[in-house]
ROSE-4610 file (N, C-alpha, C; in Angstrom, 1 decimal, always signed):
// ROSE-4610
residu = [X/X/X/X/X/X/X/X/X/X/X/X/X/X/X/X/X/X/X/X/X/X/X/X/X/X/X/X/X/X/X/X/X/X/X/X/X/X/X/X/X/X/X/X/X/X/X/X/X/X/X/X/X/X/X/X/X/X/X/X/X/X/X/X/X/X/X/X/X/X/X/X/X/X/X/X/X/X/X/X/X/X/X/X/X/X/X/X/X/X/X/X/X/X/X/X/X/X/X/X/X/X/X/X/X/X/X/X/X/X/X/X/X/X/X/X/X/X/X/X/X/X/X/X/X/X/X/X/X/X/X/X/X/X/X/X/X/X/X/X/X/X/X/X/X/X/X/X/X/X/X/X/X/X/X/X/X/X/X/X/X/X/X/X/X/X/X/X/X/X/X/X/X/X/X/X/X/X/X/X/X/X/X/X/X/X/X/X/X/X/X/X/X/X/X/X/X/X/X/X/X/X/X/X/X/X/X/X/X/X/X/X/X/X/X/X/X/X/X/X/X/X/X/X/X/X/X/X/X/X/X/X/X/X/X/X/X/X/X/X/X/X/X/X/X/X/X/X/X]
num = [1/1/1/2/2/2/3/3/3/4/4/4/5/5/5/6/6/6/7/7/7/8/8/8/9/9/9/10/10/10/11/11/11/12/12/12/13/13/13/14/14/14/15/15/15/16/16/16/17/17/17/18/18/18/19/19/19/20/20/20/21/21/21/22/22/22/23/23/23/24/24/24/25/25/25/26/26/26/27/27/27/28/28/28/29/29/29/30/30/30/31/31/31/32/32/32/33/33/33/34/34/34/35/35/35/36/36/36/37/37/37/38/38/38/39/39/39/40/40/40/41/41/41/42/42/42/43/43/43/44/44/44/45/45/45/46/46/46/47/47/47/48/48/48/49/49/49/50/50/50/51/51/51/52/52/52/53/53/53/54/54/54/55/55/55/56/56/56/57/57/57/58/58/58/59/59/59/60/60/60/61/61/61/62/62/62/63/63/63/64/64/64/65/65/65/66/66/66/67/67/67/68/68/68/69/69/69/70/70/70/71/71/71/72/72/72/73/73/73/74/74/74/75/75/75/76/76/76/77/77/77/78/78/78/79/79/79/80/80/80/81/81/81/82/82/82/83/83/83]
x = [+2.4/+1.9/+1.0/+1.3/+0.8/-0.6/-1.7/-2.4/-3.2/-2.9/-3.8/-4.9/-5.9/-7.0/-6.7/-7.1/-7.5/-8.4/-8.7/-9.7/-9.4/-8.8/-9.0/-9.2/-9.9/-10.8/-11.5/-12.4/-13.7/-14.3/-15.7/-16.1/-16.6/-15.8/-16.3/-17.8/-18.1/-19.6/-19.8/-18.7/-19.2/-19.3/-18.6/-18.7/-20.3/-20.7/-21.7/-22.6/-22.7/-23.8/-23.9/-22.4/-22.9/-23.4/-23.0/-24.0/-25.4/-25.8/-27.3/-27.6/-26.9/-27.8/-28.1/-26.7/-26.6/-28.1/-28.4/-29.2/-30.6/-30.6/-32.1/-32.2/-31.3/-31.5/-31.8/-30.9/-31.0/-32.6/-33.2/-34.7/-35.6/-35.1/-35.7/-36.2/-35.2/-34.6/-35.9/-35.5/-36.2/-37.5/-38.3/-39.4/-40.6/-39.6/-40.3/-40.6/-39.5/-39.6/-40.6/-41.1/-41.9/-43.5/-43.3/-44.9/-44.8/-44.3/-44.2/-44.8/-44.3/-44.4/-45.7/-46.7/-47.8/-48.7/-48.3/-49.4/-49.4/-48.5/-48.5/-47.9/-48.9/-47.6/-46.1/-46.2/-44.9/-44.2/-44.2/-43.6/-42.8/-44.1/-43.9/-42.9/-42.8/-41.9/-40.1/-40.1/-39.1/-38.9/-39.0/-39.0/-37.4/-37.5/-35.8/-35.2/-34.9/-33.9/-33.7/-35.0/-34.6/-34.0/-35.0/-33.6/-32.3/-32.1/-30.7/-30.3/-30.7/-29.8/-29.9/-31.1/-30.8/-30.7/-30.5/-30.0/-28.3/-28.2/-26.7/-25.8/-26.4/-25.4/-25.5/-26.3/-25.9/-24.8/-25.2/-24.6/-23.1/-22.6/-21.2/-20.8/-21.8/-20.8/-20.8/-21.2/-21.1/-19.9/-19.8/-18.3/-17.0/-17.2/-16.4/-16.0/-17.2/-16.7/-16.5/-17.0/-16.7/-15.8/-14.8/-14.1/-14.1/-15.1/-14.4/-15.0/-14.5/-15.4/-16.8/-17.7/-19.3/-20.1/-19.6/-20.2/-21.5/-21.3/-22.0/-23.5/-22.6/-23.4/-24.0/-23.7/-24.4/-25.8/-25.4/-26.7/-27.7/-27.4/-28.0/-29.3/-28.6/-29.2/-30.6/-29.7/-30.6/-31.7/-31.9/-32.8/-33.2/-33.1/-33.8/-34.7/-33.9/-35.2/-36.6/-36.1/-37.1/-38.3/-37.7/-38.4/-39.6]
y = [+19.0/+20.1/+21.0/+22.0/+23.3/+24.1/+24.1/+24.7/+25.3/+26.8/+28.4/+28.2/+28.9/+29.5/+30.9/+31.6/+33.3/+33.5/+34.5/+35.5/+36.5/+36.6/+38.1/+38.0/+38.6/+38.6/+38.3/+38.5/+38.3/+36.5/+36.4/+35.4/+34.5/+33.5/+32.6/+31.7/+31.4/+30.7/+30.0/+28.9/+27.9/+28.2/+29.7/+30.6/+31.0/+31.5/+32.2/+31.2/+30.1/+28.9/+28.7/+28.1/+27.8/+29.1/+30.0/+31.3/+31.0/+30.8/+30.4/+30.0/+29.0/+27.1/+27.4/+27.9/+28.3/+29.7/+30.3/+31.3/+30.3/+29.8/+29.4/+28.2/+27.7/+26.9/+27.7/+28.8/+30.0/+29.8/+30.7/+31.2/+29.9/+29.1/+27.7/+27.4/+27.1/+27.1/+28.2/+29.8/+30.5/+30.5/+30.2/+30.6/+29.3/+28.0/+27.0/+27.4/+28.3/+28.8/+30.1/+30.6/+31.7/+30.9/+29.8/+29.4/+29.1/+28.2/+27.6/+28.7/+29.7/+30.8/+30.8/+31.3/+31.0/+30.4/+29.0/+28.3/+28.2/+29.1/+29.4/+30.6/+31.3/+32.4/+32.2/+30.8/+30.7/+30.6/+30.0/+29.9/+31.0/+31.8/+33.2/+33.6/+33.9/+34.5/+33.8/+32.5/+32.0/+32.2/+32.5/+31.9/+32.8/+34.0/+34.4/+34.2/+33.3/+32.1/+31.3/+30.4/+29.1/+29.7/+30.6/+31.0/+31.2/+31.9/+32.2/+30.6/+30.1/+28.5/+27.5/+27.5/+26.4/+27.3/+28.6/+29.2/+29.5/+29.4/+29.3/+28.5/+27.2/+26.1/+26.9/+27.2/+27.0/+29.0/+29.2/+30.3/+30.2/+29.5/+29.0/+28.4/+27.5/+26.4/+27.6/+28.5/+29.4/+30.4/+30.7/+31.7/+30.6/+29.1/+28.1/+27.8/+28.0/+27.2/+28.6/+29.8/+30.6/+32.2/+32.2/+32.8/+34.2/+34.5/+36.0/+37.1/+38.8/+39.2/+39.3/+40.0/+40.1/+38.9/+37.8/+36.2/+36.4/+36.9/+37.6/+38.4/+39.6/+40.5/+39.8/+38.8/+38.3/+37.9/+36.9/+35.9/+37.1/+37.8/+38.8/+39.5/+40.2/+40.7/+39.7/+38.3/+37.4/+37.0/+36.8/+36.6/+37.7/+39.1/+40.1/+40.6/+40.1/+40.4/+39.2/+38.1/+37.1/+37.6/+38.3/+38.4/+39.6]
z = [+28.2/+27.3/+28.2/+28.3/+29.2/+28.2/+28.3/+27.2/+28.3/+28.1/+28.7/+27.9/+28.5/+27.7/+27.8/+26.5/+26.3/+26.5/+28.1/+28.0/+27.0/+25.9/+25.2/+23.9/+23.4/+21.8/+22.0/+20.9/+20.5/+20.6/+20.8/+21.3/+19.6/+19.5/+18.3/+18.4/+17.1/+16.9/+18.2/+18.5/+19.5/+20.6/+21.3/+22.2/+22.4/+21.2/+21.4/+21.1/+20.6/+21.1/+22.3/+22.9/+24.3/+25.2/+24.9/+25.8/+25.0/+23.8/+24.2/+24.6/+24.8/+25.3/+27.1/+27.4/+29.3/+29.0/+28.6/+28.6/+28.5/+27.7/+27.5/+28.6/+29.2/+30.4/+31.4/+31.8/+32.9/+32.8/+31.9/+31.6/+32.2/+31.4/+31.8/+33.2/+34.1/+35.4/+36.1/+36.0/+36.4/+36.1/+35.0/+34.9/+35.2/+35.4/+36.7/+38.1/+38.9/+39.8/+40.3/+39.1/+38.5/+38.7/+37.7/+37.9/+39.0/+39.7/+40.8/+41.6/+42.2/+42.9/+42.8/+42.2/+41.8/+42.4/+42.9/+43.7/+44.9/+45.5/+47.1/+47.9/+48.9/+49.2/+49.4/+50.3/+50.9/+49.8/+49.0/+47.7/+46.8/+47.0/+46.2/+47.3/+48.7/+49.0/+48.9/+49.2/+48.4/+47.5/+46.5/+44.7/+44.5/+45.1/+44.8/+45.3/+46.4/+47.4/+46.3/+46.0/+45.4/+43.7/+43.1/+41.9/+42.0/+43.2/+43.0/+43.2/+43.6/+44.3/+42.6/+42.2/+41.4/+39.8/+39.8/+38.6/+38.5/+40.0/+39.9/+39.2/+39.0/+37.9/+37.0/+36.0/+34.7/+34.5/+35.7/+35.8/+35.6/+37.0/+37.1/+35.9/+35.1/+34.0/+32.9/+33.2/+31.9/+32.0/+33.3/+33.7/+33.4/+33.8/+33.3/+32.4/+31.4/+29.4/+28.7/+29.0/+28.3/+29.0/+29.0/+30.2/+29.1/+28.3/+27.3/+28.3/+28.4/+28.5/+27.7/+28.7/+27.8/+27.5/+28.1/+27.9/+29.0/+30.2/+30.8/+30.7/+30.0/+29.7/+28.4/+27.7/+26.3/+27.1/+27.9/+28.8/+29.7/+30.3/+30.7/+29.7/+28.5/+27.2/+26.4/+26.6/+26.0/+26.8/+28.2/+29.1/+29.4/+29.2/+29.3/+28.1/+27.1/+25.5/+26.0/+26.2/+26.2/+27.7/+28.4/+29.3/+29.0]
């Protein structure tokens, strides 16, 4: 049995849960790296190395479970109100 997934239409409830869940992890992720920064220069100067490195997961699992357009741009939106 061959079963595609659709990139096209609109994104359903459980779509748009899991873009919360990967978003409020994302934020999560980053705003450890944020305090962190904080307690040291060197640190502070890493802190956008190490975000991009360990914000990347939940980044990738999210281009993976939710393949619609704007899933993206949802997590973007959501982590930028909160910010």
């Amino acid at each position: 049995m061959n079963v595609q997934r659709s990139s096209n239409g609109k994104m359903k409830g459980k779509e748009l849960i899991t873009v919360g869940i990967f978003s409020a992890i994302y934020f999560a992720i980053n705003l450890v790296f944020m305090v962190l920064g904080g307690l040291h220069p060197i640190i502070w100067i890493l802190m956008p190395a190490f975000i991009a490195l360990f914000t990347g997961v939940p980044y990738m699992l999210l281009c993976a479970k939710v393949p619609k357009i704007g899933a993206i741009m949802l997590m973007g939106l959501i982590t930028g109100i909160i910010y």
